[in-house]
C-alpha positions as CSV (number, residue, x, y, z in Angstrom):
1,X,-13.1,3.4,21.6
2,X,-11.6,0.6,19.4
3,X,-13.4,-2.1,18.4
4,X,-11.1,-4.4,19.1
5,X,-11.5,-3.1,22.9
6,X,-15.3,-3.7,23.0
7,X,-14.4,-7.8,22.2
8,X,-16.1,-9.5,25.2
9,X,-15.6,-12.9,24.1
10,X,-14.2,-15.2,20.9
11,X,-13.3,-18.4,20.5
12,X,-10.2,-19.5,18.0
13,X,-11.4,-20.8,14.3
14,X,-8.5,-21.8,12.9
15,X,-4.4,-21.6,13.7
16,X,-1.9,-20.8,10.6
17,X,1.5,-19.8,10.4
18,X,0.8,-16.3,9.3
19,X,-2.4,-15.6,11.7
20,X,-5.1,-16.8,14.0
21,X,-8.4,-16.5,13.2
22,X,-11.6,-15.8,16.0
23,X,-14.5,-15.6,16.2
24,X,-15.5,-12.3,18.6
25,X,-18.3,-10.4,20.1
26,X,-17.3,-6.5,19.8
27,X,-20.2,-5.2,21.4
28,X,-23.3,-6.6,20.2
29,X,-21.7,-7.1,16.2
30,X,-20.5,-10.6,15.6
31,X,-17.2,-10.3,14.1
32,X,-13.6,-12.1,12.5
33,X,-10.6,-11.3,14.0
34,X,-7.5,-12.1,11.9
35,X,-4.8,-11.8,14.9
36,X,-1.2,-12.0,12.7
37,X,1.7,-13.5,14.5
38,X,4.8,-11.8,15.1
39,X,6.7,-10.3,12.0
40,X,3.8,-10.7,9.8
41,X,0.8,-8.5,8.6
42,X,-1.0,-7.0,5.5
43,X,-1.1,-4.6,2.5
44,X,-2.2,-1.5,3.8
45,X,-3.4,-0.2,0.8
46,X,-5.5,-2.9,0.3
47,X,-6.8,-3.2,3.4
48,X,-7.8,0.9,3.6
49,X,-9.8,0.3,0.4
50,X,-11.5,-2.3,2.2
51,X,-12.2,-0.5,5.3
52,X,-13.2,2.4,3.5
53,X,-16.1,1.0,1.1
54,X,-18.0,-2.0,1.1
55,X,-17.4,-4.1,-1.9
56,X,-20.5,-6.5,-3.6
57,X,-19.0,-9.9,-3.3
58,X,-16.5,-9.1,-0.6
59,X,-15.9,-8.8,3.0
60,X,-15.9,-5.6,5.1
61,X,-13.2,-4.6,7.1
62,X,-14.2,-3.0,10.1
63,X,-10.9,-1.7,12.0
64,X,-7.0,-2.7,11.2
65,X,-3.9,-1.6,13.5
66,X,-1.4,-2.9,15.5
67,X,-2.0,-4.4,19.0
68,X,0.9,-5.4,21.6
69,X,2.8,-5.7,18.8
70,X,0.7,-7.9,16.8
71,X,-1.1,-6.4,13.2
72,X,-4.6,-7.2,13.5
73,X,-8.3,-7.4,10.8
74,X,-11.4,-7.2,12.1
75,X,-14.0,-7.7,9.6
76,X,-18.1,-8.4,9.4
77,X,-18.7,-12.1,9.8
78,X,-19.8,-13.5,6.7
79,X,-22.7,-16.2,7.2
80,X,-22.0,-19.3,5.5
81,X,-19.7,-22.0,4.6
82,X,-16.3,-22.0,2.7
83,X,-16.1,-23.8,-0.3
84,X,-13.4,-25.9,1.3
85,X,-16.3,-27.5,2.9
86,X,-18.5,-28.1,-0.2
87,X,-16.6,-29.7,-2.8
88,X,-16.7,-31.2,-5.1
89,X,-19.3,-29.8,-7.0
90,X,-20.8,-30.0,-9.9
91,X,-19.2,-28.2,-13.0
92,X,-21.9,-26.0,-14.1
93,X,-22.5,-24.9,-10.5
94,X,-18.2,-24.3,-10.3
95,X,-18.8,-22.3,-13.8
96,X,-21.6,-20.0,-12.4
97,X,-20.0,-18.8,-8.9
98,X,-16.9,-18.5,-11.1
99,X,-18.6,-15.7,-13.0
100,X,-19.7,-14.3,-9.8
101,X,-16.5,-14.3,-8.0
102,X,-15.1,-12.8,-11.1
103,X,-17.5,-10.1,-11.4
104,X,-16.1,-8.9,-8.0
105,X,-12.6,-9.2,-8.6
106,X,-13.1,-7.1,-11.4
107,X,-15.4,-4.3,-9.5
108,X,-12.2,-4.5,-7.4
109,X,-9.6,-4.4,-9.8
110,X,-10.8,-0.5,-10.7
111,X,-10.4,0.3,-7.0
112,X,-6.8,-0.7,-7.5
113,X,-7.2,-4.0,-5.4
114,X,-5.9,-7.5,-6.1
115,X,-6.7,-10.3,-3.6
116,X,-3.2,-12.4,-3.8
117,X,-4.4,-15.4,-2.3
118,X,-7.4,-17.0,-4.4
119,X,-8.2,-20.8,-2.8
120,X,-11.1,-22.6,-1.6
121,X,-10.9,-21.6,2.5
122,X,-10.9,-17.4,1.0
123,X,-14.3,-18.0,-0.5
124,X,-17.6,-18.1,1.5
125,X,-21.0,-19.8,-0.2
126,X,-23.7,-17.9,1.6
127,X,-27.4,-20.0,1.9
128,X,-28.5,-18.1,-1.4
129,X,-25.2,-19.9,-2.7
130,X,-24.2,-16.5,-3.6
131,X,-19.6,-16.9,-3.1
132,X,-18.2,-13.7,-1.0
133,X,-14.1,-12.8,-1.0
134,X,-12.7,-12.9,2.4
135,X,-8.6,-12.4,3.3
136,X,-7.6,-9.8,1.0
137,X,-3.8,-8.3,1.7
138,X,-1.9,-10.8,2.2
139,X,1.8,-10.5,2.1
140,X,3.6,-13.3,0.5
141,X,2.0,-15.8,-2.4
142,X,-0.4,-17.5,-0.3
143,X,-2.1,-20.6,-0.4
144,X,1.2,-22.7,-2.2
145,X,-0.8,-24.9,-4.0
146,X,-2.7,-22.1,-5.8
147,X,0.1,-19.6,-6.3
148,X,1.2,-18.1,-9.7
149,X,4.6,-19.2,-10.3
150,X,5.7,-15.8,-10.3
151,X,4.6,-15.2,-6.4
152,X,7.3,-17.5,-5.6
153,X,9.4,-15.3,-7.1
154,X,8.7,-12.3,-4.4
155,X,6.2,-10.5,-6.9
156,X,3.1,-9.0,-5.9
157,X,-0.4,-10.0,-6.4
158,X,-2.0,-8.8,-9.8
159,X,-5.0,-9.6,-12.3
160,X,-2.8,-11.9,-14.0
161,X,-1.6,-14.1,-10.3
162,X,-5.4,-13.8,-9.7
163,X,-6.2,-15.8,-13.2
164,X,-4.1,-18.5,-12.6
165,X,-5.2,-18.7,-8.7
166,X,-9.1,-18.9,-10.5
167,X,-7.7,-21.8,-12.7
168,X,-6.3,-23.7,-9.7
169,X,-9.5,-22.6,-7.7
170,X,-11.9,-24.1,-10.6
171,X,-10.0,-27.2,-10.3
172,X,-10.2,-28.0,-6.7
173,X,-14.0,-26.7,-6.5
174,X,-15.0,-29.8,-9.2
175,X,-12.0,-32.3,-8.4
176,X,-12.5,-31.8,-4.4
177,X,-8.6,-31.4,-4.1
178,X,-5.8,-29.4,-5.2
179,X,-4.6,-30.0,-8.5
180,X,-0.9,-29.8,-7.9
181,X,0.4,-31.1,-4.4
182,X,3.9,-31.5,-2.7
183,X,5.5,-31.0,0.7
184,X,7.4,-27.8,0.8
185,X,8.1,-24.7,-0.2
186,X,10.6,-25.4,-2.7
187,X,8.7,-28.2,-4.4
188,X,5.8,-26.0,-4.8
189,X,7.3,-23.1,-6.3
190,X,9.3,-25.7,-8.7
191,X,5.8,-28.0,-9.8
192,X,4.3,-24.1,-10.8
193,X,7.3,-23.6,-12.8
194,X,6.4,-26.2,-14.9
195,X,2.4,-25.9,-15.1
196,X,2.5,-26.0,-18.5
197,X,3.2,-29.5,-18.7
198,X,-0.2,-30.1,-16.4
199,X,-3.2,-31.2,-17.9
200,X,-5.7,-31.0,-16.3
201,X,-8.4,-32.4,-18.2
202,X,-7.0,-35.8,-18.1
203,X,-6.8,-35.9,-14.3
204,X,-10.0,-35.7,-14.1
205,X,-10.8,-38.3,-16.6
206,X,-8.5,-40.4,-14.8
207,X,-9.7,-39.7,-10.9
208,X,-10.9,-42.6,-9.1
209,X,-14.1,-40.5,-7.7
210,X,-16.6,-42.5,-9.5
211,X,-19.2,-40.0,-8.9
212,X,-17.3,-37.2,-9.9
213,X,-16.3,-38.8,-13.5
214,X,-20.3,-39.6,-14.1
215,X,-20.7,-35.9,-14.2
216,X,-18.0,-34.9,-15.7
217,X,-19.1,-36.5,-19.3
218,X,-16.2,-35.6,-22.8
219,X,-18.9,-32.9,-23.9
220,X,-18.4,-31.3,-20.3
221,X,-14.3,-31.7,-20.2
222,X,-13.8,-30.5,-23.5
223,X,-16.0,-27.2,-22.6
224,X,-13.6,-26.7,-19.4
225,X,-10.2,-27.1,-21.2
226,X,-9.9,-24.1,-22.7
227,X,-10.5,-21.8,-19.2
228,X,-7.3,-23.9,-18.0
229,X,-5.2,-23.3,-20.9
230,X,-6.1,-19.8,-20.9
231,X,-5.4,-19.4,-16.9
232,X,-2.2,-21.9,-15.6
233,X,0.4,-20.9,-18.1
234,X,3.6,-20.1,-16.5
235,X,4.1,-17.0,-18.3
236,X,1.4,-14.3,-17.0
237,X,2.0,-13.4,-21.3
238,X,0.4,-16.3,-21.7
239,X,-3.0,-16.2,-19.6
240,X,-6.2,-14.5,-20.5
241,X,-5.9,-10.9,-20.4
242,X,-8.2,-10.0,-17.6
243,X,-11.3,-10.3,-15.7
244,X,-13.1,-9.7,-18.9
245,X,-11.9,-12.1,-21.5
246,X,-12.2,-14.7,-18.8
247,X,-16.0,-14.2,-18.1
248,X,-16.0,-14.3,-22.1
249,X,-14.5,-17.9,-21.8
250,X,-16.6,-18.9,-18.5
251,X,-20.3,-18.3,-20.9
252,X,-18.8,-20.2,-23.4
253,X,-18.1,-22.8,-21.1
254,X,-21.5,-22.7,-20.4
255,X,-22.7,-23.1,-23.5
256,X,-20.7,-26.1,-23.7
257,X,-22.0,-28.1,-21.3
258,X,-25.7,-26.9,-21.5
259,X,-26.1,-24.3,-18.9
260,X,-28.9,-22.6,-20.1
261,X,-31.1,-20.1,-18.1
262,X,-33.4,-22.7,-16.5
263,X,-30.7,-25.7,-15.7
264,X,-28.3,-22.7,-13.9
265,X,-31.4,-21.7,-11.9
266,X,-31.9,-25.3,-10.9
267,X,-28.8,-26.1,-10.6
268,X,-28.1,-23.3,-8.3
269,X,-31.3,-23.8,-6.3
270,X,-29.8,-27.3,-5.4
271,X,-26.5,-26.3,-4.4
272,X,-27.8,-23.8,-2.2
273,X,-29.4,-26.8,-0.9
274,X,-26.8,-28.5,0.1
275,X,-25.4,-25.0,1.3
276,X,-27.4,-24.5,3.8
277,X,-27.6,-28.5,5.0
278,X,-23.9,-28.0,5.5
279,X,-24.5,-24.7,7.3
280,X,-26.9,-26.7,9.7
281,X,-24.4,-29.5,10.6
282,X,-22.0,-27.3,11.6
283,X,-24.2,-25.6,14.1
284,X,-25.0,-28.2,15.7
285,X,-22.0,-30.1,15.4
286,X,-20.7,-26.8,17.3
287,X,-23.8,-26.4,19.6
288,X,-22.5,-30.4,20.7
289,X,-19.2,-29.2,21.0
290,X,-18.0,-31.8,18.2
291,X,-15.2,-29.4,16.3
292,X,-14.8,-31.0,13.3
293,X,-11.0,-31.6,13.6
294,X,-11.0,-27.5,14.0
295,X,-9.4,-26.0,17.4
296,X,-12.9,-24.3,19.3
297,X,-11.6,-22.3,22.5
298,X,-12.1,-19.4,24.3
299,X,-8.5,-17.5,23.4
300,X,-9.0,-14.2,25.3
301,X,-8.7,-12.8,28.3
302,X,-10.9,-10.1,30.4
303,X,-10.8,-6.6,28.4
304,X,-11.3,-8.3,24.6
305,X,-7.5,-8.8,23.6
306,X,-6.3,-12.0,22.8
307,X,-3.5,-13.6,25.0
308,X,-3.0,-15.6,27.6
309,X,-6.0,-17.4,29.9
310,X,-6.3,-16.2,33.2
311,X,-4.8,-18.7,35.4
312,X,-6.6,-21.4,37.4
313,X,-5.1,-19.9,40.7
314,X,-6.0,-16.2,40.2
315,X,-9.4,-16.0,41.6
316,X,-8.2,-17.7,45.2
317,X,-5.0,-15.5,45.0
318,X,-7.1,-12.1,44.9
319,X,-9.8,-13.7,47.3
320,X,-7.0,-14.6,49.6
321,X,-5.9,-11.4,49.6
322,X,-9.4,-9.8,50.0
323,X,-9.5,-12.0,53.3
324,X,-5.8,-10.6,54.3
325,X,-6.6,-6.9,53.7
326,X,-10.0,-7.3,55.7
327,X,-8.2,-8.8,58.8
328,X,-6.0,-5.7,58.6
329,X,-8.7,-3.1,59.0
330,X,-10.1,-5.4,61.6
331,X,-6.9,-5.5,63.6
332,X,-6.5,-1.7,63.1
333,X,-10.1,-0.8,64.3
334,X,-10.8,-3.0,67.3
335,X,-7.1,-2.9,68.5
336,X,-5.7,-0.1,69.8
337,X,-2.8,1.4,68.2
338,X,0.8,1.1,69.5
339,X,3.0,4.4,69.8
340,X,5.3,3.1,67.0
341,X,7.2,6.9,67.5
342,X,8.3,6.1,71.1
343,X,8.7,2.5,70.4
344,X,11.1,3.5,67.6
345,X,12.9,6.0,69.1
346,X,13.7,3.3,71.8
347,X,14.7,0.8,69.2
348,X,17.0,3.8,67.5
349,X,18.6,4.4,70.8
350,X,19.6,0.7,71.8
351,X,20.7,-0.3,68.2
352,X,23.2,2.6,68.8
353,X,24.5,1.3,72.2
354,X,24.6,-2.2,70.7
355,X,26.9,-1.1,67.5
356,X,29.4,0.2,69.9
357,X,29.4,-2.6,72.3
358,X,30.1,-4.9,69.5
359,X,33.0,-3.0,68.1
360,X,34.8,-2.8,70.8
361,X,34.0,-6.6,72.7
362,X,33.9,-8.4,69.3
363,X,36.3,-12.2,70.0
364,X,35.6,-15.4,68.8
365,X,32.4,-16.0,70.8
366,X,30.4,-12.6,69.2
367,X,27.7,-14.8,68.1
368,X,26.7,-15.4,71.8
369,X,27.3,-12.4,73.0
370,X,25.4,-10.6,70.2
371,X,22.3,-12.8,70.8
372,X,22.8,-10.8,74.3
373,X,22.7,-8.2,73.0
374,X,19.7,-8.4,70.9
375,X,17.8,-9.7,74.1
376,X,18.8,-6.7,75.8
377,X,17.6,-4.2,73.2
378,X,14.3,-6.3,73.1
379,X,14.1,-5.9,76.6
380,X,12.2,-3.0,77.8
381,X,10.2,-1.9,74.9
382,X,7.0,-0.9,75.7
383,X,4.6,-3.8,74.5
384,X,0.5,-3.7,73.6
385,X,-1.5,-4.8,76.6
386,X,-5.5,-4.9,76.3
387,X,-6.9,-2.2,78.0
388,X,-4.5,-0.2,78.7
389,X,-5.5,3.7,78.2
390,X,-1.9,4.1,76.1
391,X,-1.7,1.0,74.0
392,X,1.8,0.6,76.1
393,X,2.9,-1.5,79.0
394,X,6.2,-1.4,81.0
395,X,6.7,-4.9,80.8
């Protein structure tokens, strides 16, 4: 049996224009269910990969397919928080999951596997503030404020869309917002075409985050400028070669601003701190039923697949007609039975006579005298009378 069938309950996460996202029970196995809207779905050669091995650093996928002609994921729920939901953050923690998160992209970059949409919601912080790769496959360039330029061009996702998508990502994990922003489509695709003109090191120094500019001090901004020149360049010619040079860059990085063995391990001890407060007020923001601005409901109906509720009048329908099918039998058992065979033939008989009386006596007062007519061939049908051996009475 699918696992998708064994879903007894689930509640929606999130609603996108590509998917919807639940939380399930399949079984006894907490799981994610990415349910894609109509005309969309996922790289199936990613997405085997996935489902095939399990990755360090990345999700599982459990089961992928097509239901009632929807594509659907259903993947091991990852405990923790996204990073959407942490940030800011301090630069030397942003540099250390960044080496992390890279190590994994490039243990999957030798299966043959590129993730294509690298931004803050895609990465989960777990309570050891170890980050873990969700919502691989995606078809189409993703996130819009963190898409290479040339995604918006119909190319597919590759190391070098994944470097600049780690540049955009580093931004919005110590900035606490996007780096680029606009209002469509179009005006995405055309502020990436001229990245190259961005710099990002002075939007920092010029944000109005107080707190955020005390930690990021010159020694600390002129560490990070090289990762962004290296990674949002317009031209993928012009980016870091791969996974490797950019770890190369990221240690230097952390050179720059001082994070040596012990401050990394403090620093990291902290954030997975604040990691697992944040964890906590969720729960119980969810145990109170306080959503967070997120859509919590129960999205499925009896039998595990998502769709429609079952609707308030159901239940009193089918007990309604429980009641109805029980007065039957009752009718049927304590009443004796009617010959409906000589009844019938009777009826036969007289709707014969009647068709010829009409047809030959039809004038411009028929109506009457069919009503007549019917009275007659009601007239003298045998009819049920209590206690009689029959069921029939000569009336």
């Amino acid at each position: 049996m699918s696992a998708l069938d064994l879903i007894s309950s689930g509640r929606l996460l999130h609603k996108g224009g590509e998917a919807c996202i639940y939380e399930v029970l399949s079984g006894s196995r907490k799981c994610m269910l990415k349910w894609y809207n109509r005309g969309c779905g996922f790289e199936n050669k990613v997405i085997g990969e996935l489902s095939q091995r399990r990755v360090p650093g990345a999700y599982h996928v459990l089961e992928s397919g097509m239901k009632d002609a929807h594509a659907y994921l259903l993947y091991e729920s990852v405990e923790g928080i996204c990073t959407k939901k942490i940030s800011p953050m301090p630069a030397l923690v942003a540099l250390l999951m960044m080496r992390k998160l890279v190590r994994t992209l490039e243990n999957l970059r030798n299966l043959g596997i590129s993730h294509g949409d690298l931004n803050p919601a895609n990465v989960v912080v777990g309570p050891d503030a170890s980050p873990v790769l969700i919502d691989f496959g995606i078809v189409g360039p993703g996130a819009l404020a963190f898409a290479a330029p040339e995604r918006f061009q119909g190319k597919p996702a590759d190391v070098k869309s994944d470097l600049y998508s780690l540049g955009m990502l580093l931004f919005s994990w110590i900035a606490g917002e996007s780096l680029v922003k606009a209002g469509n489509y179009d005006e995405f695709a055309k502020v990436a075409s001229e990245i190259d003109s961005v710099s990002p090191v002075e939007i920092l120094y010029g944000m109005e985050n107080s707190e955020i500019r005390e930690t990021l001090t010159p020694a600390t901004l002129k560490a990070l400028e090289p990762l962004w020149k290296g990674l949002l360049r317009r031209n993928p010619d012009d980016r870091v070669e791969d996974f490797e040079e950019l770890d190369e860059l990221l240690e230097i990085a952390l050179d720059g601003i001082g994070g040596g063995p012990v401050k990394a391990s403090l620093a990291l001890d902290s954030f997975a701190s604040t990691v697992r407060k944040k964890m906590e007020e969720c729960a119980a923001a969810d145990k109170n039923g306080a959503d967070g601005g997120e859509k919590r409901e129960l999205p499925f109906r009896s039998g595990g697949v998502p769709g429609k509720k079952c609707p308030k009048w159901l239940p009193f329908g089918v007990a309604l007609g429980i009641v109805l099918l029980l007065g039957c039998i009752y009718l049927v058992l304590l009443n004796p039975a009617t010959d409906i065979d000589g009844t019938g033939a009777e009826i036969i008989q007289k709707s014969r006579n009647l068709e010829k009386s009409v047809s030959t006596t039809l004038t411009d007062s028929s109506e009457a005298s069919e009503e007549d007519d019917v009275r007659g061939l009601l007239q003298g049908l045998p009819v049920p009378v209590e206690g009689d051996s029959d069921g029939l009475a000569e009336p």
